[in-house]
Each structure stands twice: as C-alpha cells, then as structure tokens.
C-alpha positions as CSV (number, residue, x, y, z in Angstrom):
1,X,-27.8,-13.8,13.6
2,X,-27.3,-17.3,14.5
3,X,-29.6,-19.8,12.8
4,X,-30.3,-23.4,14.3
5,X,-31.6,-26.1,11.7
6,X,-32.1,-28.3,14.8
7,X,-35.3,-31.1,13.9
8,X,-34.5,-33.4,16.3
9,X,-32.0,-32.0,19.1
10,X,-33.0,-28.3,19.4
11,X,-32.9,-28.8,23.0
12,X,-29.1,-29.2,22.7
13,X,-27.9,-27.2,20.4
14,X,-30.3,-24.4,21.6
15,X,-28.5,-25.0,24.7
16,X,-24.8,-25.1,23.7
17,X,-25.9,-22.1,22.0
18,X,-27.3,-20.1,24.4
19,X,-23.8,-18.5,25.7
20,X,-24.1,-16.4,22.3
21,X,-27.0,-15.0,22.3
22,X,-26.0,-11.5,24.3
23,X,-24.4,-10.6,21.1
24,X,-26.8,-12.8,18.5
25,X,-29.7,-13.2,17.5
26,X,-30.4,-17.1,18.1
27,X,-33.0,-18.4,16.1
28,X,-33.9,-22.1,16.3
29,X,-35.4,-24.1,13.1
30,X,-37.1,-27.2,12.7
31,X,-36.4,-27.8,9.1
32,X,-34.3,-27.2,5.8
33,X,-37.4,-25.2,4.7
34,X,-38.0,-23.5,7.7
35,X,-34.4,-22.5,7.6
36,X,-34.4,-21.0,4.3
37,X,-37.5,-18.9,4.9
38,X,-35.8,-17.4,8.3
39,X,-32.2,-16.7,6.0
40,X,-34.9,-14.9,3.1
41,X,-36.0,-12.9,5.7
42,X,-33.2,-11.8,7.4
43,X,-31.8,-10.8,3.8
44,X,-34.4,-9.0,2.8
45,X,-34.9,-7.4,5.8
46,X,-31.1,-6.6,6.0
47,X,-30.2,-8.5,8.7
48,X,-26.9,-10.0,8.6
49,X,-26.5,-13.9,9.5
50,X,-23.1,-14.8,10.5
51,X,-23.7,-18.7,11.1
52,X,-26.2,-21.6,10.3
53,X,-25.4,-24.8,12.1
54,X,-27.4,-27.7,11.0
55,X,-28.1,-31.5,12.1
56,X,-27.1,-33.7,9.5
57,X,-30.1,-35.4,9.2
58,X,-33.4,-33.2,7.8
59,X,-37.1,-34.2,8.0
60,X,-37.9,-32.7,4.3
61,X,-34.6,-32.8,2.2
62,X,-31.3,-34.4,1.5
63,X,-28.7,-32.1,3.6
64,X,-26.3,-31.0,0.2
65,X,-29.2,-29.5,-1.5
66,X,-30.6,-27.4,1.5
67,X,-26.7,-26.2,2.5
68,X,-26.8,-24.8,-1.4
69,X,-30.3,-23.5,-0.9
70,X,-29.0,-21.5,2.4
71,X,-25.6,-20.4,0.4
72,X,-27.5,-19.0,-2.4
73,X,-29.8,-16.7,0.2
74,X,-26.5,-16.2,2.6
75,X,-23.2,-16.6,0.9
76,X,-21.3,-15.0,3.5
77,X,-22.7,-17.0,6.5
78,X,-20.4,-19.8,7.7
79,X,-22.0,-23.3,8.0
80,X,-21.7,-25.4,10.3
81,X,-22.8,-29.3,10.3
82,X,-23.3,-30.7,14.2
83,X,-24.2,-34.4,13.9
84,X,-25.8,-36.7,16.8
85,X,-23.6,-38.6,18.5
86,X,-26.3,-41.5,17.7
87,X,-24.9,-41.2,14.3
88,X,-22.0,-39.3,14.0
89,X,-19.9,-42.3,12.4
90,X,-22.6,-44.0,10.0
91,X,-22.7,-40.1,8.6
92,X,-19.1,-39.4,8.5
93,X,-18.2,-40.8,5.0
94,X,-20.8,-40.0,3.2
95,X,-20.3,-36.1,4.8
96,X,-16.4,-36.0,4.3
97,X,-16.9,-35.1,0.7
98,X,-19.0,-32.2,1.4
99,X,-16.1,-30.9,3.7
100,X,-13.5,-31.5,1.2
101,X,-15.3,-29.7,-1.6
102,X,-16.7,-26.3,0.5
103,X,-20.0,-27.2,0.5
104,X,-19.4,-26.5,4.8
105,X,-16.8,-25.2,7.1
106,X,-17.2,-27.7,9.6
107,X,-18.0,-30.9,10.4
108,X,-18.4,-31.3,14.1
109,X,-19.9,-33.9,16.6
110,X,-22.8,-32.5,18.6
111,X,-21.6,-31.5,22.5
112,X,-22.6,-34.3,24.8
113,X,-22.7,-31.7,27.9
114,X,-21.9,-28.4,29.3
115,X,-18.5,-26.7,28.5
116,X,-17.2,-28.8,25.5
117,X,-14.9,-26.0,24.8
118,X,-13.4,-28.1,22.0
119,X,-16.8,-27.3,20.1
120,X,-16.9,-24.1,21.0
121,X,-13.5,-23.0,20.0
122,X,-14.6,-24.3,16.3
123,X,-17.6,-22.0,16.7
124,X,-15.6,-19.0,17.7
125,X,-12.9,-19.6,15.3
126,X,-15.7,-19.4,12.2
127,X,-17.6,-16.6,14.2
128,X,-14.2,-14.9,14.5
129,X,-13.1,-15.3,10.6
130,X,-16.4,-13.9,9.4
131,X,-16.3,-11.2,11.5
132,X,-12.5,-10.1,10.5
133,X,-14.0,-10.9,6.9
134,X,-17.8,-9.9,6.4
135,X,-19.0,-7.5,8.9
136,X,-18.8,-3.9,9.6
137,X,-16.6,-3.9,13.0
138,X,-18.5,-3.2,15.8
139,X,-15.3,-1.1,17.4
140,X,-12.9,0.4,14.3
141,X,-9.6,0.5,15.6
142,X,-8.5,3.0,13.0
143,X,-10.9,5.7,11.5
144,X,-9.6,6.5,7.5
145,X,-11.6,10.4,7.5
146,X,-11.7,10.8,3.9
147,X,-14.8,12.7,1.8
148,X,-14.3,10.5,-1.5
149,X,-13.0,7.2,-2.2
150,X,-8.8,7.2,-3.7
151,X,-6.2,5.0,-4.3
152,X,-4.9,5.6,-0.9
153,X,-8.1,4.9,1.4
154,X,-8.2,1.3,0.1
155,X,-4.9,0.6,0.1
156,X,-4.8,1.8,3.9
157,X,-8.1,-0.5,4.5
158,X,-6.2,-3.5,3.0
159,X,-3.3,-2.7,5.1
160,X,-4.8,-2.8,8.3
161,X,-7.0,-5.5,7.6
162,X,-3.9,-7.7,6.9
163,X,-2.5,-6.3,10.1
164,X,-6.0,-7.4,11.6
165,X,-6.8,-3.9,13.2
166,X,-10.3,-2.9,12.3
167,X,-11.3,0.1,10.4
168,X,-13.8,2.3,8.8
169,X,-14.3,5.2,6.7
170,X,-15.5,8.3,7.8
171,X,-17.2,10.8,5.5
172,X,-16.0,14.7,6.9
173,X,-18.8,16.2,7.2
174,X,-20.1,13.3,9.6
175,X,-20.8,13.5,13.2
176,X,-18.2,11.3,13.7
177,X,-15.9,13.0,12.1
178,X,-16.6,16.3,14.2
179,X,-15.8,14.3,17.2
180,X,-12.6,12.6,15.7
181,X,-11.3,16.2,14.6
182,X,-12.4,18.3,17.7
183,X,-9.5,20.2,19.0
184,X,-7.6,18.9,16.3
185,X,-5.8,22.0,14.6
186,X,-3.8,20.8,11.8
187,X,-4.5,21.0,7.8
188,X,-7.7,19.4,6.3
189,X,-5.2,17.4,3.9
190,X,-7.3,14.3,3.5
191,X,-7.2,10.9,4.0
192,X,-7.0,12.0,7.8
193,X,-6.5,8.8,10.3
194,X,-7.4,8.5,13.7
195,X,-6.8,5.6,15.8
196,X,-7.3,5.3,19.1
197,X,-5.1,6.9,22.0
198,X,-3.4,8.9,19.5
199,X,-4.3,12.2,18.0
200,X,-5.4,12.4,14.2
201,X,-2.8,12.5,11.4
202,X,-3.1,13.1,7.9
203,X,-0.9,10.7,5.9
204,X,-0.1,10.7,2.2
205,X,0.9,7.0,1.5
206,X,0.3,3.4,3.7
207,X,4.5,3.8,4.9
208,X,2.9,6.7,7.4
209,X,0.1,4.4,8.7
210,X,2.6,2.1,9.7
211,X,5.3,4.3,10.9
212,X,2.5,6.0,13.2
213,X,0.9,2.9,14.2
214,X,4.5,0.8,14.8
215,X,7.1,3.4,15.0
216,X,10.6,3.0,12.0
217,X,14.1,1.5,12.7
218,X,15.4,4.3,13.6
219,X,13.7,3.9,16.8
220,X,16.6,1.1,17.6
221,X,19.7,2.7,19.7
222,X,22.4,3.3,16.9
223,X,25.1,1.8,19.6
224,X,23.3,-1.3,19.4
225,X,24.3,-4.1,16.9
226,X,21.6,-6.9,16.9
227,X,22.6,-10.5,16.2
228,X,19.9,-11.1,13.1
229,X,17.7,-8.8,11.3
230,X,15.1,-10.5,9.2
231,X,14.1,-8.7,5.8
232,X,10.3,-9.3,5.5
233,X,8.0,-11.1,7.2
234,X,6.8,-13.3,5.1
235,X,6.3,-17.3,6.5
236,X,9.6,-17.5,6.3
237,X,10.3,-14.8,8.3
238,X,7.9,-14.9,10.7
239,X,9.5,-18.6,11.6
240,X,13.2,-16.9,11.6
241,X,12.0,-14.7,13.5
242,X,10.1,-17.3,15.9
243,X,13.4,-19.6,16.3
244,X,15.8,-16.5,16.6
245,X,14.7,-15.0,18.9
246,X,13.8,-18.3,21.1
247,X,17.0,-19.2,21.3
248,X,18.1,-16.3,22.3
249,X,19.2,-14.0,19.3
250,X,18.7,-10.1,19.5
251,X,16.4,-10.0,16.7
252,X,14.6,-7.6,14.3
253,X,12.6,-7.7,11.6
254,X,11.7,-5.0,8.7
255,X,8.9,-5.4,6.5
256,X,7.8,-3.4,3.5
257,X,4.2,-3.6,4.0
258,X,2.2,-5.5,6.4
259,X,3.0,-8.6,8.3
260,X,1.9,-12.1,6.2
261,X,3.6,-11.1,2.8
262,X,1.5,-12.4,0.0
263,X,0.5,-15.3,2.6
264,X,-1.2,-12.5,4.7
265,X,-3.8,-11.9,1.7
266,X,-5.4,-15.1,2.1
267,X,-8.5,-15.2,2.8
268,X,-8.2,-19.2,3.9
269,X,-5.2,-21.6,4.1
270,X,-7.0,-25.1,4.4
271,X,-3.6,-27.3,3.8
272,X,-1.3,-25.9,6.4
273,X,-0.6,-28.4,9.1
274,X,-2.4,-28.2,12.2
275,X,-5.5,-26.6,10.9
276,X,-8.2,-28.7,10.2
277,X,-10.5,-26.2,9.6
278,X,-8.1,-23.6,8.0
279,X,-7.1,-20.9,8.9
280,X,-6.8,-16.8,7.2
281,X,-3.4,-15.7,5.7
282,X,-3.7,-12.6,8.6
283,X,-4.2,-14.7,11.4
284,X,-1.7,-17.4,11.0
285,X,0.7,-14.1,10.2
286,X,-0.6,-12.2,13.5
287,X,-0.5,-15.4,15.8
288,X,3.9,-15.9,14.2
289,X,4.0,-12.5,15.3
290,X,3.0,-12.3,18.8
291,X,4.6,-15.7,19.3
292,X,7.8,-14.1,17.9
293,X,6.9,-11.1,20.0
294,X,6.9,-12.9,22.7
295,X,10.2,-14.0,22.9
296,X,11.8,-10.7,22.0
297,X,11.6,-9.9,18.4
298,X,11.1,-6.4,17.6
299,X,9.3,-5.6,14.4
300,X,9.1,-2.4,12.3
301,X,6.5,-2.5,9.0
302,X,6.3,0.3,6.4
303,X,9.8,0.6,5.6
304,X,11.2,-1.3,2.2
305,X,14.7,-1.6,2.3
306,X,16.9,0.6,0.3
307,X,20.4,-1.0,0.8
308,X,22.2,-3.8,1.6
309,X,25.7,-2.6,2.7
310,X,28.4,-5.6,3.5
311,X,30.7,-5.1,6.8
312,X,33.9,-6.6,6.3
313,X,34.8,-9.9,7.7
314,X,33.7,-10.3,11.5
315,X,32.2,-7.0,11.1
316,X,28.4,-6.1,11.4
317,X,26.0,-5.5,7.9
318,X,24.1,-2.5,7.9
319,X,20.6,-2.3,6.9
320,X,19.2,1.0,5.3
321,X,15.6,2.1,5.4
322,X,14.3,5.3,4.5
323,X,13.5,5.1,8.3
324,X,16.4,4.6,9.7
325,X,19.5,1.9,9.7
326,X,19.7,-1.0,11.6
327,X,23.3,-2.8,12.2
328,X,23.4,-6.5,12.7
329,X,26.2,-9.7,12.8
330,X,24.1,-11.4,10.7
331,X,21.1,-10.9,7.5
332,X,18.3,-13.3,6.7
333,X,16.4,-12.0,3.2
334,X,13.0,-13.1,3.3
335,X,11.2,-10.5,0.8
336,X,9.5,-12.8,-0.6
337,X,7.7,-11.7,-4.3
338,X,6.0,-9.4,-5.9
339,X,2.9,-9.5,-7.9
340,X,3.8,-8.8,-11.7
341,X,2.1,-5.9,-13.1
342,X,0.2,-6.3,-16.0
343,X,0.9,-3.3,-17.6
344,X,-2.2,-2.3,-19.4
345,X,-2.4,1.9,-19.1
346,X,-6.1,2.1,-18.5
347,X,-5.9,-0.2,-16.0
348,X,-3.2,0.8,-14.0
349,X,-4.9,4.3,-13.5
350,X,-7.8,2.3,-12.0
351,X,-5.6,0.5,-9.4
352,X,-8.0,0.6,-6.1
353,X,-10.9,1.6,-8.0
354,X,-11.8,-2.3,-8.8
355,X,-8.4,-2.7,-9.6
356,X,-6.3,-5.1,-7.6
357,X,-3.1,-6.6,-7.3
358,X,-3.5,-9.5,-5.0
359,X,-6.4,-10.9,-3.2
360,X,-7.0,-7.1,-1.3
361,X,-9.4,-8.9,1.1
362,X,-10.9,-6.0,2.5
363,X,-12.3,-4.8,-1.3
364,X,-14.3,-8.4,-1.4
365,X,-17.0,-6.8,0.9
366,X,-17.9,-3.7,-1.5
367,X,-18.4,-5.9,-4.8
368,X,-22.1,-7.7,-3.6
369,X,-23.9,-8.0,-6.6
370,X,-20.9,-7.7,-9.4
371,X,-19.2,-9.8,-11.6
372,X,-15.3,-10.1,-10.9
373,X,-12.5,-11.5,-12.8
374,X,-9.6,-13.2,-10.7
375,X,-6.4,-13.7,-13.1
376,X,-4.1,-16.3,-12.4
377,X,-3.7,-20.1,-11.4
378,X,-1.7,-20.2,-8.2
379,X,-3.3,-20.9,-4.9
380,X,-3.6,-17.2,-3.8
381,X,-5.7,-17.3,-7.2
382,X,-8.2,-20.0,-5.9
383,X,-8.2,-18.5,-2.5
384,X,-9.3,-15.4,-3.7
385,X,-11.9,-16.2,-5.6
386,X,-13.3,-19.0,-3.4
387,X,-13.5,-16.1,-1.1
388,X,-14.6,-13.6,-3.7
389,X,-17.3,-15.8,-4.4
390,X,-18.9,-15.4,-1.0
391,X,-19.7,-11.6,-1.9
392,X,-19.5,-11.6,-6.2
393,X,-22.7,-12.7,-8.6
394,X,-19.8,-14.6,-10.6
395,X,-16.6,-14.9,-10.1
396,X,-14.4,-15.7,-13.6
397,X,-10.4,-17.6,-12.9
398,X,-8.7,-16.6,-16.2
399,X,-5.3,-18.6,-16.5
400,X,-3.1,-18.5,-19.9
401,X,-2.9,-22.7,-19.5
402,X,-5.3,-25.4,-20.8
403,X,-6.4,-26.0,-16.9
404,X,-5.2,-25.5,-13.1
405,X,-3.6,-28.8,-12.3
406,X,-0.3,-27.6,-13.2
407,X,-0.5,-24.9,-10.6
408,X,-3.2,-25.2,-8.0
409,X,-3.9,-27.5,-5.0
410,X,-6.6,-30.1,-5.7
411,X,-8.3,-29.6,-2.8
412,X,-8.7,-25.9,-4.1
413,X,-9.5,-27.0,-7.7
414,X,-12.3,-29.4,-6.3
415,X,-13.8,-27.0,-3.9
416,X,-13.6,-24.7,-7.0
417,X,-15.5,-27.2,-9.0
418,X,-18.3,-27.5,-7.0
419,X,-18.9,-23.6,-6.3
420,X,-21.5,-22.6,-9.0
421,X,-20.9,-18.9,-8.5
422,X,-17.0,-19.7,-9.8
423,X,-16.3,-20.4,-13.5
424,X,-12.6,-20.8,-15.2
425,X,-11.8,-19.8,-18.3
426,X,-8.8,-21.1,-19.6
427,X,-6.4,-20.4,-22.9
428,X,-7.4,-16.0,-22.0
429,X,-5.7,-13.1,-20.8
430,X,-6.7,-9.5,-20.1
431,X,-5.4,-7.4,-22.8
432,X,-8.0,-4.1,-21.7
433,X,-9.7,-2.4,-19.5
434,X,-11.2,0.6,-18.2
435,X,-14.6,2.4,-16.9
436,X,-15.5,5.7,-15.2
437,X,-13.2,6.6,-12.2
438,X,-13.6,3.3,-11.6
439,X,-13.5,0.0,-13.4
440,X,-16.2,-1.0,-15.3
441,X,-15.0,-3.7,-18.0
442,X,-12.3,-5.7,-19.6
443,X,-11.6,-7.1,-23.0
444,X,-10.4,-10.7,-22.6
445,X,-8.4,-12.7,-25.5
446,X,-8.7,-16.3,-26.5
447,X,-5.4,-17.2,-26.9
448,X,-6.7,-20.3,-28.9
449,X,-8.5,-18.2,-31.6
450,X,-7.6,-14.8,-30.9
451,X,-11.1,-13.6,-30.7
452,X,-11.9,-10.6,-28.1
453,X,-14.5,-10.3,-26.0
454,X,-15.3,-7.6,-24.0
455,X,-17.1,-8.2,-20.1
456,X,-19.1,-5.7,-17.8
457,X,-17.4,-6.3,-14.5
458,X,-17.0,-4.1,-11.3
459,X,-13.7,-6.2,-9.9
460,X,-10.4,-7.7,-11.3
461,X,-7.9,-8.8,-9.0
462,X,-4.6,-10.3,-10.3
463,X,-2.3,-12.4,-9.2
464,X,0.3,-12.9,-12.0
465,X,2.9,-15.1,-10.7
466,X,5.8,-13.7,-8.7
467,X,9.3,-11.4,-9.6
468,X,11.6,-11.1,-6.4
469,X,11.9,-7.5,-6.1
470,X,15.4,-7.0,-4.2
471,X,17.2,-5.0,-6.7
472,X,18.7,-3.3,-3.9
473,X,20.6,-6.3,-2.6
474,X,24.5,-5.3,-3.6
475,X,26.1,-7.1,-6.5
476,X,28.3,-9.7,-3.8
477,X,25.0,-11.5,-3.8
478,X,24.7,-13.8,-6.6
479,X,20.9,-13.8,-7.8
480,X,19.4,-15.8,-11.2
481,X,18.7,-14.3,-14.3
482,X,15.1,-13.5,-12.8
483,X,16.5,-12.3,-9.8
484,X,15.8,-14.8,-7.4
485,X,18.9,-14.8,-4.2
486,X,20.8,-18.4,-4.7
487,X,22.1,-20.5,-2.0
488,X,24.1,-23.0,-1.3
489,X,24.8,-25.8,-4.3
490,X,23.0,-23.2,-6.8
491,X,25.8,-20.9,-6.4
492,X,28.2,-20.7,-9.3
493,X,31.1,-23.4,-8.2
494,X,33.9,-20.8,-9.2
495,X,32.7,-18.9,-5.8
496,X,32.5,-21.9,-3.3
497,X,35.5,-22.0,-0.5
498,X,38.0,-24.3,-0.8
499,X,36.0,-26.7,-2.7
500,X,32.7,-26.7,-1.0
501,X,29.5,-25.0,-1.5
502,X,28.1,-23.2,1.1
503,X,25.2,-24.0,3.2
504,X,22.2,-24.7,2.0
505,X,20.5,-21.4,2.6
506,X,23.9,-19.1,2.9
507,X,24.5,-17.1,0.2
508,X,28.2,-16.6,-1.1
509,X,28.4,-13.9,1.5
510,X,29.5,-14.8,5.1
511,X,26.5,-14.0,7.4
512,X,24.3,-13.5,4.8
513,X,21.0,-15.7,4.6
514,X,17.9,-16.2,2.4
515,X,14.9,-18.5,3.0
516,X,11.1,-18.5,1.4
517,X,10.0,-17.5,-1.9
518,X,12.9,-15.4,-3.0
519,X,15.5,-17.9,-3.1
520,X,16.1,-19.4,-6.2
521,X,14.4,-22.9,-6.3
522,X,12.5,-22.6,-3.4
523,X,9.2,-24.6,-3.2
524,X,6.1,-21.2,-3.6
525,X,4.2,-23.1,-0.4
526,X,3.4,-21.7,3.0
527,X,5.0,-24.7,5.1
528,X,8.2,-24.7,3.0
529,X,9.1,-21.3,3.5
530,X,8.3,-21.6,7.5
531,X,10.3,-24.1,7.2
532,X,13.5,-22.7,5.5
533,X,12.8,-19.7,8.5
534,X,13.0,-22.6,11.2
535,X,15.8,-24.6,9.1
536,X,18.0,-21.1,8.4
537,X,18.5,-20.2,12.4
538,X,21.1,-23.2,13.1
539,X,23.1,-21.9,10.1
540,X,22.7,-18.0,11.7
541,X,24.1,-20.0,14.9
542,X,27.2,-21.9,13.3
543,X,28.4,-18.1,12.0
544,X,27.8,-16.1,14.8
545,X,29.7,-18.7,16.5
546,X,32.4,-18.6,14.3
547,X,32.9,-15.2,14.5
C-alpha cells in the first residue's frame, strides 16, 4: 500500500502516483488524521504499507508530530515528504532537521508535470530498499526447503540477502515443496536449496550456496596466470577490482563470504558520497560488482583463502582456496575484519537462534514485537539498530564507553537521539545469556557499579570492533601485534630497500598489496577503503611494469 496525505494537491500527487498502482494499493488522504486512521487499518487488518508521502503542510497538525504518529502505527513504511513548489523554499529549513535526524527518508519537491523521472527515481529507490528489506519477495530466487529452523537456514538467508537474491523458506511437507522436489531423487538431507534453472541440492554449510550459485577458482584455466587477484571484496576491493580491471588488468577476486564485507550488512550508508538519500550496504556492494563485472572482473565467493604462497622474484604468487588455486603477477589483500566473538558458552550455542554477529539484516524481519540488544559503538552498530528499530518494541546500544562520540557518526548519533524506540546504555557489557533453543535473555553488567541485571529479550546482535583474520598470510608479510598487514612507512625500517620505504600500500613483499580495513592504520570508513582500492591499482601498475 501506498498512502497519499495530499490536503491540498491530491490531484497531483494522485497523478504522479498513478503509474504504481498496478502493483499498489493507492490510497489518497486528506489529513494527518485521516492518514493515521487508513495506516491503523491496514495494520490491523494485515495489510502491509510500503510508503506514505505527505505534503508538508497539514490542515489539523504540525507535520513532526503526525510523521511520529504514522511511524508508531507503520515503522517499516518509508516516508516520504513532497512539498509545493509554492513553498518548497520557505519550508526547507525549518524541514532539513527532520531529514537530518530520521524523522523522513526524503525530502522532495512536488513534480511540476508528467515524467519527472528525477522524482520518481527517489520513489523507486525507497520502494526498492523496503522491499529488499521488509517484505516477503513476491518471486524467491532461492528456496531454503528446511522442516525446522538451524543455524544453517539463517545463515544462508543472510547470505543471499547480502548477495541481494531473494529467498524463502519452505516447510517439506508443503505444496511447494512437492513441486520443488518432484523428480528430484537424491537424499532428504535437509536444508535442501532450490533456485531457479538449476536442480535442488542439499548443502551442509553457506561455502556450497555459493559454490553452486557462482561456481570456485578452480573454474579458472590452470595455464592462465591473471595480472591481480583481489582477496575480498570488501569496499576496497570492490574499487580494485573496479580500476583493475578498467584499465585493462586480467583480474579476479575471491571472497570468503558474500560480496559487501561488513559494509554489505548495512542496512543504510547515509554519508557516502553521492547518495543523498543513502544507500544499503548490499546495493552499493552489488552495483561495485556489476560495474566491475562489467569490465572483466571475474568473481568467486564462498571460498576463504587458505595460503598465501610467494613466487620468487618476477615469478607469479599463488593463491590457495579449498576450491581451487588461482596464480597471479600480482596480490591485493582486502579481507577486511572480523567481528570479535564474545565468547560467552550459552551464547555461542544460540548463534542464529537470536544470536548474531553483525547486523544479519535478513533476522530484523522475524523480531516484530521483541526487545533487542545491539552491542557496540561503531557505525555498523548505529546502523543496525536504526534499522532494527523499524521492526523491534525497543531496541538497547550497549557500549563499554561513557557515550558514542568517540566512535559513531553524528549524523547517526542524532538520528539515534531522536528515535524513541532506541535507547543507549553506556558503562555495560553482556557477561550472559541463554533461553530455550533460542535466545531468550541476557545478563548485562554496569561496569560503573558492577551490579547485574538480567533482560527478557528475543535478539542480540554484536558488533564488537574488528580483528583481521589473515593468519594464513606467510610470515614474509610483516603484520602488527594485532595482526593488521603494514605498508609502506609502518614497515619496520630494517626491511626497506636501499633506504626507502616502500609504497604506501605495498607491503615488504614485491607484488604484494593491501588496502581497506586490514591494513594497519587504515581509516575503518567506507570511502577510505574505496579509496585505498582506487589508490592501490597505479602501484599494481608501476610493478607489473617493472617486471
């Protein structure tokens, strides 16, 4: 559903929005009361409401308080202030605020005609985003057959949300699942997936998903040596990958998991350049990807790698997978960081049962109606729970400092601010945690007072700072004492040739590269790592053509 708060122009908006209403229901309002009885009644009845568009001027209230009024009854719906072009200016200050602090997703002037696809392309954008987000897909890509919830089957979901291929869950003794399954003749070892054109598969971890969805390394000729393979595709890689293979380097990239990194799991960048509105973690990752696609860039996900082994001089690096090897002139890490674990028994055992590592978008939809805990202070933190909050009765931020402008955005501590369902609770850490097969509380310490407290909640999603993870990478490779890859100037001087360090994103090892969040001293922000991807590629040049 579509809902129009239109009191003075509903000719116009109901006319812009008439190209929607073959798959919406369009319903047109008159006031901020009106309004909030058609969103009660549309909840109530079930009915889900994807946006509410509104002029900025209302007949019977101030606009703030009716947009919190139509939150409360529809949290989930996007909104959407069009102001008259008669006023659009006079309004614009006093409305900026409101933008800056969440209260809206958009702030847009009111189409003056037919085909203002500039309008439109904000509207399909917010449409798009809570449909990726919110909804059940109309059209699941990928079926997950599986008679009782696991570990696995949410991990899988989270996966291919991040890869931004719907999917849904199918319960075996289903219709659907009869028709998935007919003339399929293999063991009943579930989760069994099914996606479309292929035949169903039963898989025992998300590395097969991937594999059988994008194929493993050992899919490239072993002949072949490739001029850069990218570890991870993270930001940073994404942009190495973008500029490689642009100007004209045979390049590949292996990823672990799914394409984004820990970038991919937000729910909504708002600072990144060029994206006044914002834009997901999954589909700033998928757009990198078909842009890299685009010029060549072949991409494998699913498969960690193992090791690291160093040609000698002039001579190719090889890259080991469990999936096969990949040979290449020269190696750009980009494997980004890990979430810490917080290493609590009880609640590791309930790790995708309302346990989460990470903002695991796709759980947000399945916790209406609970209270959730989000630990950490980072921006993924505030991204999470901004989005958490959307689904969540109360959402909690628990961070182990006095307050979050140490470590968080102010943009994302002010929209945070203003959000009534979100709360932060600072000076407190988790220290337990368990519940039924699934998780049903925490106890929570003041670190001031050490006073515990123990909290009835149905989610806890943490996002505990960040640990490198590339213990595979061979000794050659200098790294910090926390395991971070160093570059240029950070290198220990004993190693530089002939005097001078080498460049600022080479590691002691000819041909060898890093860039993103697992160098040592890199800046932990989306545009920097893109950056160090775009930055790292002339370097890549200068020893390929040295060689």
């Amino acid at each position: 559903m579509i809902v129009l708060c239109a009191p003075e122009h509903p000719a116009v908006l109901g006319e812009q929005f008439g190209r929607y209403q073959g798959e919406y229901d369009l319903r047109v309002t008159a006031s901020a009361e009106q309004t909030a009885d058609v969103l009660a009644d549309a909840r109530s009845e079930g009915h889900p409401v994807a946006l509410v568009v509104t002029e900025s001027r209302l007949p019977d209230s101030e606009l703030y308080p009716a947009l919190n009024r139509w939150r409360t009854a529809v949290p989930t719906a996007r909104r959407v202030v069009a102001a008259h072009w008669d006023h659009f200016m006079a309004d614009a200050d006093s409305l900026r605020s409101g933008l800056a602090t969440g209260k809206y997703d958009a702030y847009l002037l009111m189409p003056r005609g037919l085909r203002d696809e500039e309008f439109h392309n904000a509207i399909t954008d917010l449409l798009s985003d809570w449909g990726s987000t919110v909804a059940v897909p109309e059209v699941a890509a990928v079926e997950v057959i599986s008679p009782q919830p696991s570990p696995l089957v949410p991990a899988i979901r989270d996966y291919l949300d991040r890869m931004g291929m719907p999917s849904a869950v199918v319960d075996p003794g289903s219709d659907r699942a009869h028709e998935l399954l007919a003339g399929y003749e293999g063991p009943r070892d579930y989760p069994i997936v099914a996606r479309v054109g292929r035949p169903p598969r039963p898989v025992a971890s998300v590395r097969e998903v991937a594999s059988m969805i994008y194929g493993t390394p050992s899919d490239i000729e072993v002949e072949v040596v490739v001029d850069l393979v990218v570890l991870g595709a993270g930001p940073a890689g994404l942009a190495t990958a973008v500029y490689g293979s642009s100007e004209g380097l045979s390049t590949v990239v292996i990823e672990s998991e799914a394409i984004g990194g820990q970038a991919g799991t937000s729910s909504m960048i708002r600072n990144y350049l060029g994206f006044p509105r914002g834009i997901s973690g999954m589909r700033l990752a998928q757009r990198a990807r078909n842009q890299a696609i685009r010029f060549g860039t072949r991409f494998f996900t699913g498969w960690p790698v193992t090791a690291l082994e160093l040609g000698a001089p002039g001579q190719p690096h090889l890259v080991r997978t469990e999936g096969g090897d990949v040979r290449a002139r020269a190696v750009v890490i980009s494997t980004g960081v890990d979430y810490r674990r917080l290493g609590l028994v009880g609640l590791e055992e309930l790790v995708g049962h309302g346990v989460h590592y990470g903002a695991a978008v796709s759980a947000a939809r399945e916790l209406e109606g609970y209270d959730v805990v989000v630990v950490g202070g980072g921006n993924s933190a505030g991204q999470a729970a901004i989005h958490l909050a959307r689904f969540a009765r109360s959402v909690t931020i628990l961070i182990r400092r006095p307050d979050l402008a140490e470590t968080m955005s102010d943009y994302l501590i002010r929209e945070i601010s203003h959000n009534p369902v979100i709360t932060v609770t600072a000076c407190a850490q988790v220290v337990d945690g368990g519940g039924d097969q699934r998780l049903q509380w925490v106890t929570i310490r003041d670190l001031n007072t050490g006073e515990e407290t123990r909290r009835e909640i149905g989610g806890l999603f943490l996002l505990l700072g960040a640990d490198p993870g590339c213990d595979w990478l061979p000794e050659e490779i200098c790294r910090d004492d926390r395991g971070f890859v160093l570059t240029g100037r950070d290198i220990p001087k004993h190693l530089w040739t002939g005097g001078s360090p080498p460049a600022n994103l080479e590691t002691v090892v000819p041909g060898i590269f890093a860039a993103g969040d697992v160098r040592g001293g890199s800046m932990k922000r989306v545009a920097a790592a893109s950056g160090e991807g775009a930055s790292v590629i002339p370097l890549v040049h200068a020893y390929l053509g040295g060689t």
